[in-house]
Legacy VTK file of the C-alpha trace (Angstrom):
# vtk DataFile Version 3.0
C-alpha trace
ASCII
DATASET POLYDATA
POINTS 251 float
0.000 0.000 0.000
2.749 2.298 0.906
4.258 1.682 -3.060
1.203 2.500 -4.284
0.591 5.307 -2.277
3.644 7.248 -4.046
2.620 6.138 -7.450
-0.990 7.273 -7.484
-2.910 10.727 -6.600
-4.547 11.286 -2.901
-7.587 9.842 -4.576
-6.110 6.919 -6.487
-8.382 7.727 -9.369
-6.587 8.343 -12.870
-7.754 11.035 -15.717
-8.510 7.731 -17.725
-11.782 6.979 -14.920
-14.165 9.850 -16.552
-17.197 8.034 -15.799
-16.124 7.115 -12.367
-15.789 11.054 -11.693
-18.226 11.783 -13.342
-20.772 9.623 -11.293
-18.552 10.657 -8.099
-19.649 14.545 -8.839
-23.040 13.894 -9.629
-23.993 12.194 -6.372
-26.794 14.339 -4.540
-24.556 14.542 -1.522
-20.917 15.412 -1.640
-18.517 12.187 -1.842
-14.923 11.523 -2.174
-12.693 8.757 -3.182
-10.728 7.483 -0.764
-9.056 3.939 -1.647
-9.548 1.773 1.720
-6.728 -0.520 0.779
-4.394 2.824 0.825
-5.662 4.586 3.462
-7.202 3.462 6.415
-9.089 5.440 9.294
-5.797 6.673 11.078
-4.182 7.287 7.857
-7.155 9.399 7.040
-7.232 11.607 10.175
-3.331 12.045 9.492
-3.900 13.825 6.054
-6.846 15.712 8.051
-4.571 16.890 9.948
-2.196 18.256 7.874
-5.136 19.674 5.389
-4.735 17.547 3.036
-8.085 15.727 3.108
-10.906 16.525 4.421
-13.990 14.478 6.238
-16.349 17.423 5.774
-18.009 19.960 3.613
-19.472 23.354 4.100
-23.337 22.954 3.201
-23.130 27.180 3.024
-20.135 28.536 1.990
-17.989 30.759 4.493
-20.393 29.467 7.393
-20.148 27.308 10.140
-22.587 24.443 9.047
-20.708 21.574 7.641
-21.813 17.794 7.252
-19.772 14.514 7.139
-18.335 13.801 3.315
-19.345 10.117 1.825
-16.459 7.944 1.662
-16.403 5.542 -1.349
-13.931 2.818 -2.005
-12.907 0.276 -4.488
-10.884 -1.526 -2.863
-11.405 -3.865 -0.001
-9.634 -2.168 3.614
-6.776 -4.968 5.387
-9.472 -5.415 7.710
-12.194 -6.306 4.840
-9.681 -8.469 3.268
-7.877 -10.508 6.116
-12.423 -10.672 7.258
-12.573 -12.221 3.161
-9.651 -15.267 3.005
-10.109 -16.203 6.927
-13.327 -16.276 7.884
-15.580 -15.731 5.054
-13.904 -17.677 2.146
-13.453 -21.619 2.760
-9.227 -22.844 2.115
-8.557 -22.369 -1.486
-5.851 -25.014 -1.984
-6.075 -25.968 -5.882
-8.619 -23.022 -6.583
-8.368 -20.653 -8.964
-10.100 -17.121 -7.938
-10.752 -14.502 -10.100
-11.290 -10.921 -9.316
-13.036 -8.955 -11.647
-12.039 -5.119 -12.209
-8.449 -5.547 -9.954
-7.850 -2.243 -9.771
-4.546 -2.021 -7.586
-4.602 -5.781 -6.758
-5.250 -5.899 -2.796
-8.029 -8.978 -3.518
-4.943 -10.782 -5.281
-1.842 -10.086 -2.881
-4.105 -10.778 0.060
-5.114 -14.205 -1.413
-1.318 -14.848 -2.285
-0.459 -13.924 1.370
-3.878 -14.962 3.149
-4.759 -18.373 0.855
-3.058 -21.186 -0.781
-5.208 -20.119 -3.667
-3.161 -22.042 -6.898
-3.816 -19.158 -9.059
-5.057 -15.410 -8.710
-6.068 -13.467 -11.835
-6.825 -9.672 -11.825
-9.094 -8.465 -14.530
-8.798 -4.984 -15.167
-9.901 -2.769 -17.726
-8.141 0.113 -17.023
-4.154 -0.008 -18.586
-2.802 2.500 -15.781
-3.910 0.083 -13.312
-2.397 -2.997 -15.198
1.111 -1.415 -15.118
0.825 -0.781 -11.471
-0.279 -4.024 -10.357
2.422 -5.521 -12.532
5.195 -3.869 -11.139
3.980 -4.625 -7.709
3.794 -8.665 -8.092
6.999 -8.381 -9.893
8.770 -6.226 -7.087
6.841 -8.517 -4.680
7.687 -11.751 -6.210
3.910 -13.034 -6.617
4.525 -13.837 -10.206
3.945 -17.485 -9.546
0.654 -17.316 -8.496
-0.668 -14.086 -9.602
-1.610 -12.849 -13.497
-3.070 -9.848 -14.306
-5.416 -9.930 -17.473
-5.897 -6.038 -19.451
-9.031 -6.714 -20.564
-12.997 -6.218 -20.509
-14.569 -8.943 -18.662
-16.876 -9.584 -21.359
-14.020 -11.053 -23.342
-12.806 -13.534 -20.487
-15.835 -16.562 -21.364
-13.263 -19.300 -20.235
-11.652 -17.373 -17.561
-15.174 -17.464 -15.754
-15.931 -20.798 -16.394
-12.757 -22.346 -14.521
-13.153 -19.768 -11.540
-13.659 -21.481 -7.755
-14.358 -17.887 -6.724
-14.857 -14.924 -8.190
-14.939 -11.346 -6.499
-16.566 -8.355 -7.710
-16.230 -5.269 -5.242
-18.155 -2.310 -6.349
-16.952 -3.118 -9.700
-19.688 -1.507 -12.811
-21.831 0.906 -10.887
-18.866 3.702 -10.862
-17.719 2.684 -14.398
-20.467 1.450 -17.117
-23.278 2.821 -17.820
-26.921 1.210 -17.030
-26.892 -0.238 -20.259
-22.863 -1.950 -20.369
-23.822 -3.231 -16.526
-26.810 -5.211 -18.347
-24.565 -6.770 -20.867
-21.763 -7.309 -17.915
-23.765 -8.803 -15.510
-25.722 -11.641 -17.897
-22.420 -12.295 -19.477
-21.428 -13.286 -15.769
-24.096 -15.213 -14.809
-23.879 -17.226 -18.142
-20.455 -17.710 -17.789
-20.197 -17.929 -14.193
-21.611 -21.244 -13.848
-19.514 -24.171 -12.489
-21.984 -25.706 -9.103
-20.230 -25.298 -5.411
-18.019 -22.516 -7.071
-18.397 -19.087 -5.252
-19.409 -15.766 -5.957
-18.462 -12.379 -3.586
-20.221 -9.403 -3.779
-19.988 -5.938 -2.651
-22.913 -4.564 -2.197
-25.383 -7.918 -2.599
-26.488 -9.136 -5.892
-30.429 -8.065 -5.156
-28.817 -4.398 -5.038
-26.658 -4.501 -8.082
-29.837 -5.934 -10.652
-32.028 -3.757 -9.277
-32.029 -0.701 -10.923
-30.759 -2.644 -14.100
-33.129 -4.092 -16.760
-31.805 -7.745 -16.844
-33.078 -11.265 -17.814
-30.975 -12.956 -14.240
-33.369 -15.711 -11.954
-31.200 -15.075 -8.898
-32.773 -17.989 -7.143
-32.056 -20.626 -10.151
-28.177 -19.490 -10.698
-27.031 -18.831 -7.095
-27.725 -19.319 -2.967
-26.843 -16.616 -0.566
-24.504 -17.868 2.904
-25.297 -16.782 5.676
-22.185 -14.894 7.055
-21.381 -14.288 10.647
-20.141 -11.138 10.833
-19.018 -11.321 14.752
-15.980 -13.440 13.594
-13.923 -10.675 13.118
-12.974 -9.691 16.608
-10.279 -7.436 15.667
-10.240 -3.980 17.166
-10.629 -2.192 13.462
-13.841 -4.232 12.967
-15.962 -1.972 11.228
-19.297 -3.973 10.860
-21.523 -1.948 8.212
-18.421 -2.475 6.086
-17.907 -5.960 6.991
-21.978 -6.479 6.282
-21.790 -4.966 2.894
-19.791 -8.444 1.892
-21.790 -11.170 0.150
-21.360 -14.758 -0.412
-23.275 -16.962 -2.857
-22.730 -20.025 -3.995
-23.793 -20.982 -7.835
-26.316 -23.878 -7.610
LINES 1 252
251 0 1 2 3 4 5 6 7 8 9 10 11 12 13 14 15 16 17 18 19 20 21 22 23 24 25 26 27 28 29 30 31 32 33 34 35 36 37 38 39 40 41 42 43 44 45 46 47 48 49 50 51 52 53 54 55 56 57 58 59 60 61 62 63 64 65 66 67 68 69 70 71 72 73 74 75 76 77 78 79 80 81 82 83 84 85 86 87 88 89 90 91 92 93 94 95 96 97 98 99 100 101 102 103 104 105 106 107 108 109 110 111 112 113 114 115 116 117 118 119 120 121 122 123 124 125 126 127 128 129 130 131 132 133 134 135 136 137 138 139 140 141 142 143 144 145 146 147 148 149 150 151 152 153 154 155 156 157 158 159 160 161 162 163 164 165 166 167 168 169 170 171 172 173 174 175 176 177 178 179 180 181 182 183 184 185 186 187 188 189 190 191 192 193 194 195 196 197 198 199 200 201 202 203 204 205 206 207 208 209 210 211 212 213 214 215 216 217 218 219 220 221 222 223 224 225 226 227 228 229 230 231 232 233 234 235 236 237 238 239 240 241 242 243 244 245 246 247 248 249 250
């Protein structure tokens, strides 16, 4: 995280994610990127601190009446990932998992460090964020087990097909439009289809489809476990964010 913290803006977005700011501005309340995989909660109040992020926003300019910013992430926090490969994700010996949009890679170099996952493939659209994960399992020396695929998900048919697990964290809403979501999502549930395999989402699969028009029969392609989100016992439990991870298995 530290690497990638001196590679990448305070908001680890690049020009090349229009859409993403885009969608980011037009939100009816103020929100901000913040990557929870680069920053966490103490790292935060540091750059508070020293004025170079904020938590707040003045609701009338030059006054004293400010409100709490939205945080938005995509990427999982330590805590959300170590909560992922040990207690939410069975042991991956043999598996293959595949994450879909990788972004900076924190679902694959926790798996390499938190699972004996076989292999760990990144699919990410976005080049800038290819080159940085690259140099990161290279410098790292996760080449064995980890490959990172530049490419559209919609082009990865086989990929799908001989995932264990795949994980999707916040991954279209920010960067497709309504209609490329659509085509994304029933290209994954045709594709993702191998029984016992496993599916994670962030937020839940009812949530994603909903405001999307699609053809999906949730209860014929997957089942939703139960998670038990007092596992974590760790002092940086943060629940709501730990209860915004979903597991389904494909029937």
């Amino acid at each position: 995280a530290e690497d990638l913290r001196n590679h990448l803006p305070i908001e680890a977005m690049f020009n090349s994610e229009r859409q993403a700011v885009q969608k980011i501005h037009q939100h009816p309340l103020p929100m901000i990127h913040v990557d929870a995989f680069l920053y966490d909660d103490d790292f935060v109040d540091s750059l508070c601190e020293e004025g170079k992020m904020s938590r707040s926003y003045c609701t009338e300019c030059g006054s004293y009446k400010t409100a709490s910013l939205e945080f938005i992430s995509h990427s999982f926090s330590l805590m959300e990932l170590k909560f992922l490969y040990q207690h939410v994700l069975p042991d991956l010996t043999g598996k293959v998992v595949v994450d879909v949009g990788s972004r900076l890679g924190a679902v694959l170099f926790a798996g390499y460090l938190y699972s004996s996952a076989s292999q760990l493939y990144g699919v990410e659209m976005n080049a800038e964020f290819c080159q940085l994960q690259e140099m990161m399992v290279t410098k790292y020396q996760f080449i064995d087990r980890i490959k990172v695929v530049h490419a559209d998900i919609c082009t990865q048919a086989s990929l799908l097909q001989k995932a264990d697990v795949v994980v999707m964290n916040n991954v279209f809403e920010y960067f497709l439009n309504r209609q490329e979501q659509a085509r994304a999502w029933e290209f994954i549930a045709c594709n993702v289809r191998k029984r016992g395999s496993l599916l994670v989402t962030v937020p839940s699969l009812k949530e994603s489809l909903s405001k999307l028009q699609v053809n999906i029969q949730l209860s014929q392609w997957v089942e939703e476990m139960q998670l038990n989100y007092d596992v974590y016992m760790e002092k940086d439990a943060d629940r709501e964010a730990l209860e915004q991870i979903h597991l389904y298995k494909i029937l």
